[in-house]
C-alpha positions as CSV (number, residue, x, y, z in Angstrom):
1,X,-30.2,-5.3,-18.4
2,X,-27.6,-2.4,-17.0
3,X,-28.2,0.8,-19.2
4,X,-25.0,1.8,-18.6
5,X,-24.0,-1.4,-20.3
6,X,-22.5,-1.1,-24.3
7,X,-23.8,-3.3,-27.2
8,X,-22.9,-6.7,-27.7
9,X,-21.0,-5.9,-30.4
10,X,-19.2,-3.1,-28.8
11,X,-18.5,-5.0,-25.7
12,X,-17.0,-7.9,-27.9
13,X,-14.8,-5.5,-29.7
14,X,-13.5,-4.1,-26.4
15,X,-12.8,-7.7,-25.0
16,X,-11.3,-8.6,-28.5
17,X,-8.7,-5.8,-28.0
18,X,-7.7,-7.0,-24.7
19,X,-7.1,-10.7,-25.8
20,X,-5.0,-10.0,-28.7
21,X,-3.2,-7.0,-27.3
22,X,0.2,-8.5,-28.4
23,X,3.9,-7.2,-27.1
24,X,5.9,-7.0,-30.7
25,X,8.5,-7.1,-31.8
26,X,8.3,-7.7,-35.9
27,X,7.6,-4.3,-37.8
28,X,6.9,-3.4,-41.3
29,X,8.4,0.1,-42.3
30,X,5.3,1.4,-43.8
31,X,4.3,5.1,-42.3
32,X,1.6,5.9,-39.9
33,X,-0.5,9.1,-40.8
34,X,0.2,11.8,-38.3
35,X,-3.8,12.2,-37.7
36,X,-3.4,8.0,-36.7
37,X,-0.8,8.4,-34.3
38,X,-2.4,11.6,-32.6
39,X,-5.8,9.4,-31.8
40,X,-3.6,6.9,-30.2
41,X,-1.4,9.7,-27.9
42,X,-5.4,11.5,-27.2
43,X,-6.6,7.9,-25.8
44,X,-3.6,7.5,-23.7
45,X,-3.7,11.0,-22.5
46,X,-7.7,10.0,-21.6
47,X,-6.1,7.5,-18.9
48,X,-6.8,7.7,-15.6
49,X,-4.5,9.4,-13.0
50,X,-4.3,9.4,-9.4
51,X,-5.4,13.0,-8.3
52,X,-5.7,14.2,-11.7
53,X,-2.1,14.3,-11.9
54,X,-1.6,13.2,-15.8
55,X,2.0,12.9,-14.7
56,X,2.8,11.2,-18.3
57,X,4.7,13.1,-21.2
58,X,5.5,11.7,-24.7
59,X,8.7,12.4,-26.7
60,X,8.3,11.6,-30.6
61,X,11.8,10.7,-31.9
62,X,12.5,11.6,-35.0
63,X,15.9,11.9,-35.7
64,X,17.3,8.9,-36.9
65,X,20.6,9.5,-35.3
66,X,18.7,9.6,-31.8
67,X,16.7,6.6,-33.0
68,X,20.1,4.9,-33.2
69,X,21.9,6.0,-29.8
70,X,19.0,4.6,-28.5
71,X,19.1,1.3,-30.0
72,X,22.3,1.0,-29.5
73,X,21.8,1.7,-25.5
74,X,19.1,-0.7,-25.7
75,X,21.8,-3.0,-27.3
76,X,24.0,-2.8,-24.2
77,X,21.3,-3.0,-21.7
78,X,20.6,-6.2,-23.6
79,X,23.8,-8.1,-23.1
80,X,24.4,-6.7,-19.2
81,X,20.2,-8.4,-19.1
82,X,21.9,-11.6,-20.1
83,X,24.9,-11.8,-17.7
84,X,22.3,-11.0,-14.9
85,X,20.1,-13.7,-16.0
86,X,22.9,-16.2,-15.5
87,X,21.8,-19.9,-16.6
88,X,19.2,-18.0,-18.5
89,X,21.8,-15.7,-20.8
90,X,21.8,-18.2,-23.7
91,X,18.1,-18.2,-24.3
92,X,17.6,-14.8,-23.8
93,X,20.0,-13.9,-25.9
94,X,18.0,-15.8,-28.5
95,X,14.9,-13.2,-28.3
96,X,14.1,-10.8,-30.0
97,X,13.5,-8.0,-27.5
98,X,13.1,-4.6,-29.5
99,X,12.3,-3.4,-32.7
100,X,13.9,0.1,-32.6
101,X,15.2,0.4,-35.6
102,X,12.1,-1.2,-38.1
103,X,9.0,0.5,-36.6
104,X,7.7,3.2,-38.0
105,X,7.3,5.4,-34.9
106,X,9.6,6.0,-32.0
107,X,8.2,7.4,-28.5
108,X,9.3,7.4,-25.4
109,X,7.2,8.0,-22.8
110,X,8.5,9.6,-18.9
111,X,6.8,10.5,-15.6
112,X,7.1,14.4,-15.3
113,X,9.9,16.2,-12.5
114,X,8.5,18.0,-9.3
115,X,6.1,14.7,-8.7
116,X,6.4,15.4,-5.1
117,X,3.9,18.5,-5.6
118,X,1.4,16.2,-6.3
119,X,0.1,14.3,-3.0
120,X,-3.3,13.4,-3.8
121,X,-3.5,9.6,-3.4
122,X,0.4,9.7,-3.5
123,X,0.8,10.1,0.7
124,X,1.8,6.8,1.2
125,X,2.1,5.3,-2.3
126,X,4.0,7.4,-4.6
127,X,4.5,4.9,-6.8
128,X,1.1,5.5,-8.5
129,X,2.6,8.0,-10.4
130,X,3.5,5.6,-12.3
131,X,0.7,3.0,-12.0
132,X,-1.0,6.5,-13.7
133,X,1.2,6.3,-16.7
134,X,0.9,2.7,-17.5
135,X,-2.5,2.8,-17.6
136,X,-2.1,5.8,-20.7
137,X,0.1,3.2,-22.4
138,X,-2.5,0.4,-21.9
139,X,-5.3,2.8,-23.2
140,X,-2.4,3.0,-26.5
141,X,-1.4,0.1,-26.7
142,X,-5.8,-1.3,-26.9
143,X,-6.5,1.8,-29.3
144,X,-3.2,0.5,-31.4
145,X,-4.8,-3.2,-31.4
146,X,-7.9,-1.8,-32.6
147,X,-6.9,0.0,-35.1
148,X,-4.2,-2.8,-36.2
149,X,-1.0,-1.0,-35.6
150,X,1.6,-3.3,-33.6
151,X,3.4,-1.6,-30.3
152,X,6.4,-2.8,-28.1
153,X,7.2,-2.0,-24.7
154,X,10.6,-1.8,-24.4
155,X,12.0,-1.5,-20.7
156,X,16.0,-2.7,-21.4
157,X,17.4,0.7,-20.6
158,X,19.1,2.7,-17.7
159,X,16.7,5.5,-17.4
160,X,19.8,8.0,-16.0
161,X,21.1,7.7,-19.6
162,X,17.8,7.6,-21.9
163,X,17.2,10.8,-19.8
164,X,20.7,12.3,-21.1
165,X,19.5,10.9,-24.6
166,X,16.4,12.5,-24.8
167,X,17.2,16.0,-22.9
168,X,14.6,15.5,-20.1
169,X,14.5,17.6,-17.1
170,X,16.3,16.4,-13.8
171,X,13.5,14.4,-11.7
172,X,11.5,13.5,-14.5
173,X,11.9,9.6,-15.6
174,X,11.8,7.6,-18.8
175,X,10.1,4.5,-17.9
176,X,9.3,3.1,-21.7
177,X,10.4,3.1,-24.9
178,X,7.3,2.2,-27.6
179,X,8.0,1.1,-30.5
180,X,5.0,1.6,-32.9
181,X,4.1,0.5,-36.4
182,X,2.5,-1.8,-39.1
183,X,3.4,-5.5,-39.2
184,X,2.8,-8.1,-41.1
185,X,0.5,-10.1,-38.3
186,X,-0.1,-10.3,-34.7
187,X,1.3,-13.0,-32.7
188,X,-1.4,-16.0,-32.2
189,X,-0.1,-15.8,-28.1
190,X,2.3,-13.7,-26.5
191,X,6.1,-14.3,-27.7
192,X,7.5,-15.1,-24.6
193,X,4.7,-17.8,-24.1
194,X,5.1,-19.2,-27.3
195,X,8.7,-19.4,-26.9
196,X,8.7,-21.6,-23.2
197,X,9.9,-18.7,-21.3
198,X,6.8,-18.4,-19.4
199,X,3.2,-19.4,-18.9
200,X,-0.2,-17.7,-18.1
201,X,-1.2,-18.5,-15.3
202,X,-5.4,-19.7,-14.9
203,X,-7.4,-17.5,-12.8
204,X,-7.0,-19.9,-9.8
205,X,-3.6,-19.3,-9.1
206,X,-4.4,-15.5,-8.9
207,X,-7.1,-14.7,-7.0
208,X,-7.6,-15.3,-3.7
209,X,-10.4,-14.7,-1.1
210,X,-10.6,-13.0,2.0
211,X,-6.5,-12.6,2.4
212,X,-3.3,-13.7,0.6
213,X,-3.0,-17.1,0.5
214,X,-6.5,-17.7,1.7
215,X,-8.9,-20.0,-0.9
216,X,-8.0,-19.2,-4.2
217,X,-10.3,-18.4,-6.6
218,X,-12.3,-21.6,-7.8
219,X,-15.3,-20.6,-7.1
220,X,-14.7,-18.2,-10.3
221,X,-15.3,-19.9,-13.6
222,X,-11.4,-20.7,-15.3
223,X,-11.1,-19.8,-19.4
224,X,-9.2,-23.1,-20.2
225,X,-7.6,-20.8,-22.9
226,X,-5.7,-19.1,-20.3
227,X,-4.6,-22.0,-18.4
């Protein structure tokens, strides 16, 4: 037995979280105690970084006539989505893709300015800045599922003008609006799977072994539920 190793119990709880993370969209307007949503921003902020960097910041909004601009930004980001989309404009336009103006809480989360101070493990890949700060919003977004609150990535916007919207320094960048709150249930799968716009895709057509393209990953047992 590894001693490092949880409980059984624990361990299931931690796996649970992870399968029935959900992206939402559906919120009920019911509050969320201040002292609920600070646990959730402290296990974010617990993420790991790339040289210690923490490069993440979070921007509560709580005006409502921000919370508005904002959806209505998103609202125009949404339609220029569907022309790019092409064949697929009708359908998207069919999804529900934000709920900005029914959650209870409103953050939006950006990478700090002056990121090009920070070089450690950033050299040749400075893109992990922000590899840093979606793995604070995965850490939310578990700790949320655990705790039964609902949160919703939302990535329709040009972050040049949610920048303007939200008063952030020059340099720094917006790269998600979460949209946080109760709801009435979780989604049994993820929405856009239910819905036929995508599939998961089974374990073999991920992993390969010794280089790209080489033997995928049979030898790995395949969760049918996945397929």
């Amino acid at each position: 037995m590894n001693p490092h190793q949880f409980s059984e119990l624990e361990i299931d709880a931690v796996y649970r979280a992870i399968r029935e993370r959900r992206d939402m969209r559906h919120f009920e307007s019911t509050p969320i105690e201040p002292e609920q949503l600070a646990r959730l921003i402290e296990a974010a902020h617990l993420g790991p970084s790339v040289g210690f960097m923490q490069p993440w910041r979070f921007i509560r909004i709580v005006n409502p006539e921000l919370r508005r601009k904002i959806h209505g930004h998103v609202e125009e980001e949404r339609i220029l989505t569907a022309q790019a989309l092409s064949q697929r404009s009708d359908e998207f336009m069919k999804l529900k893709v934000e709920g900005i103006l029914a959650c209870a809480e409103l953050l939006v989360v950006g990478l700090i300015d002056k990121r090009d101070a920070y070089v450690f493990g950033r050299r040749t890949m400075p893109e992990m800045d922000l590899a840093s700060a979606s793995c604070a919003i995965q850490n939310f977004w578990l700790a949320a599922r655990a705790e039964g609150i609902g949160v919703g990535w939302v990535s329709i916007f040009d972050p040049v003008q949610l920048r303007r919207l939200c008063n952030m320094p020059d340099g720094s960048q917006p790269i998600a609006i979460l949209c946080v709150g109760h709801v009435k249930e979780f989604y049994p799968r993820p929405m856009l799977e239910t819905t036929g716009w995508d599939r998961r895709r089974a374990l073999n057509e991920i992993v390969y072994e010794d280089g790209w393209g080489g033997a995928d990953g049979n030898s790995l047992p395949c969760n049918k539920e996945n397929s």
